[in-house]
N, C-alpha and C positions, 0 to 999 in steps of 0.2 A: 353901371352895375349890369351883367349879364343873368337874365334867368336861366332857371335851370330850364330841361328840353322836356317837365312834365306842368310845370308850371300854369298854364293854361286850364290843365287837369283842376290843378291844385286851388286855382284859383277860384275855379267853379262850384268845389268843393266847401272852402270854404267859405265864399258868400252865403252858400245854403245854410250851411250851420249857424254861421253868423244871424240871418233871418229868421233860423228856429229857435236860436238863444232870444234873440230879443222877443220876440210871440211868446215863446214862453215865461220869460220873464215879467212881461204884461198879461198873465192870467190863459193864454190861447194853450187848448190843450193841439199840440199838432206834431206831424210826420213826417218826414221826408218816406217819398214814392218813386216809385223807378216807373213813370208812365212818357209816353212821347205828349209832349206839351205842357206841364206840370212839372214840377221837381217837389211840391210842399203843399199837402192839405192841413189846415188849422180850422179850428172850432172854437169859438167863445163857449164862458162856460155853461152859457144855459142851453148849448146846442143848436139855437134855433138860428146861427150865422156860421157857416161855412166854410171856407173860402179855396179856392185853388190857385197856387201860386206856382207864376212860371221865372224862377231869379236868373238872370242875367248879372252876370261880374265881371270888371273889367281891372287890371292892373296897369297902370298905366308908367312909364317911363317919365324920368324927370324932364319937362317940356312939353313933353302932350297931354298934361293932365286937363286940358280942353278940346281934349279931342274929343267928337261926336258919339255915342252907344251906338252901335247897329242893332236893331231892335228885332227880336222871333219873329215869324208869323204867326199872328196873333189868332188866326183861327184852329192851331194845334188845340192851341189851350182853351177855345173856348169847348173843342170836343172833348176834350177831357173834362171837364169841366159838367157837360151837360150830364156826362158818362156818371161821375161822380156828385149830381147834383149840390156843386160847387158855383160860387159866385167866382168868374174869373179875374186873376189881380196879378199886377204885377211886378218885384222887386227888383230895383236896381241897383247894385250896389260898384263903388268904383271906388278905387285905391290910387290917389292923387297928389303919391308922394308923401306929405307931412299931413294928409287930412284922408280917411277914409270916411264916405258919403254913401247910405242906405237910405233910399225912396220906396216907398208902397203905398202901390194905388190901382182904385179899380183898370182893369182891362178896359173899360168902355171910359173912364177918362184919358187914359193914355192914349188912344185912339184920339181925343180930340184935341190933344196938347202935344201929339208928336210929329216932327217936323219928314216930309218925303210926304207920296201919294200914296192913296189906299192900293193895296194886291203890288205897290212894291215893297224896295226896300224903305223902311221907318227907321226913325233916328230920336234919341233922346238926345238934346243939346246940352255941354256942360259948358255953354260962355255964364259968363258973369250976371248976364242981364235975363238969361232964362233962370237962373239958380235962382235970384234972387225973387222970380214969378213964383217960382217952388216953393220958397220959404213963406208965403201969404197963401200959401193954396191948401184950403183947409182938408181937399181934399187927399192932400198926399201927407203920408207921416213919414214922417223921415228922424235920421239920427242920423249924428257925424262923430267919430272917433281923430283926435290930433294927436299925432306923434310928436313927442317935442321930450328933447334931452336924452335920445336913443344914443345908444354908442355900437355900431353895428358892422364889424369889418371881417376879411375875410382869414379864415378859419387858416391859421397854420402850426 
């Protein structure tokens, strides 16, 4: 299947909304922001938590759905972040063919569970055997969407 040439756009797109649906749907009152480092501020309801969120979304091709995230520099978002007296976090969200995967987790855990050197390029890993670190890690919340029984062809 060939994506369309805005696709990347689109994709970025909707991870965010995808992150604000769910926030919201869990109680977070929050925003999508047009700041460099950040895409989403949310707040619980009692105000006194936060949080500034930089998403990252990947769609991925049938076959590479193990392919690595290339990960922001993560010092954008913590400026923004300070700027906005935001606890910095970070959402990943990647589209894996028949399973779409959304992670959120602090900025300062991802720093210690992402694979590359600090001041270079970082990488979330989606092998098998990190996912399955993810799925015990109390600190990341995550949700998976499965497609299954789509009928999806093209358009004539």
């Amino acid at each position: 299947m060939k994506k369309s040439s805005r696709h990347q756009k689109i994709t970025g797109d909707f991870a965010e909304g995808l992150v604000l649906y769910w926030l919201s749907k869990s109680g977070y009152e929050c925003a999508r922001v047009d700041h460099t480092g950040i895409d989403l501020i949310a707040a619980d309801k009692s105000g006194k938590k936060r949080i500034g969120i930089s998403v990252q979304g990947r769609s991925r091709y049938v076959g590479t759905e193990k392919a690595n995230v290339n990960l922001h520099e993560f010092e954008k978002a913590r400026a923004a972040c300070k700027a906005f007296k935001c606890i910095p976090y970070s959402a990943i969200v990647v589209d894996g063919g028949d399973i779409l995967r959304c992670f959120l987790l602090p900025l300062d855990h991802l720093e210690k569970i992402a694979t590359g050197k600090a001041g270079k390029q970082r990488y979330w890993l989606m092998s098998d055997k990190f996912l399955a670190k993810c799925y015990e890690d109390r600190k990341i919340q995550r949700f998976e969407l499965i497609i299954k029984n789509s009928h999806w062809q093209e358009i004539t």
